[in-house]
N, C-alpha and C positions, 0 to 999 in steps of 0.2 A: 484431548490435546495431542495435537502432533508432534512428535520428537524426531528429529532429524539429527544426524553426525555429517558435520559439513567439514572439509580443511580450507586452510587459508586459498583464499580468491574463487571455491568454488558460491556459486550463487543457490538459492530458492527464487522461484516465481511464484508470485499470488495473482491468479487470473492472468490475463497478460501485459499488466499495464505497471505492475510491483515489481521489482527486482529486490533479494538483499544479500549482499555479499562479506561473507567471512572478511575482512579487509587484514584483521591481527589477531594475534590471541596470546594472551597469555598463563600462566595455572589462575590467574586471580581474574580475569575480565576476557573475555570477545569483545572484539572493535567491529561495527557492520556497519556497512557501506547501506544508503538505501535509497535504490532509484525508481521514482514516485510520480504521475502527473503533477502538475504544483496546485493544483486545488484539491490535492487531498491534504489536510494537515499532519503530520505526524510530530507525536512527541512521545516523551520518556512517560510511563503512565503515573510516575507519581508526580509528575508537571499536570498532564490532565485530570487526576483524581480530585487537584485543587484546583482547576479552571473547567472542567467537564460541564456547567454553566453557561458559558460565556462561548464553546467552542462546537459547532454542529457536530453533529455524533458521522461516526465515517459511515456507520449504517446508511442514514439518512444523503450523504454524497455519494456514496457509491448507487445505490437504489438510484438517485438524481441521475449519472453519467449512464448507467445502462438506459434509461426512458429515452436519453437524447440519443445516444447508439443508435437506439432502435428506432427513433423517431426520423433523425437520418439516413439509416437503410430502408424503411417504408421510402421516404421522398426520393429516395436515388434511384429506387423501384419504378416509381411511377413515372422518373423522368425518361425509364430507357424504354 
């Protein structure tokens, strides 16, 4: 696990397409902002621990968005 010390409004990026930003903090909670494609789902994990069923795993989307990535840069390839 990675542990990072953030302050308020500084961000993390996951790969380049995740943003999460410190928004608040206080001694009892962090508030984080989180700017995401919108077909990735995110939730709070104990929402997904009881829906993790029903809801594709982000492995399986992310794995999905890099094939087409790359499946778009092959054809833009071929187009020039």
């Amino acid at each position: 696990m990675l542990v990072l010390k953030r302050k308020v409004s500084q961000c993390v990026l996951i790969c380049s397409d995740i943003s999460i930003m410190v928004t608040d903090c206080s001694h009892k909670a962090a508030y984080l902002g989180i700017d995401a494609p919108k077909f990735l789902p995110i939730h709070r994990k104990e929402i997904f621990e009881i829906t993790n069923d029903v809801i594709p795993s982000v492995e399986a989307l992310f794995f999905e968005n890099q094939r087409l990535r790359q499946r778009v840069a092959e054809l833009e390839r071929g187009a020039a």
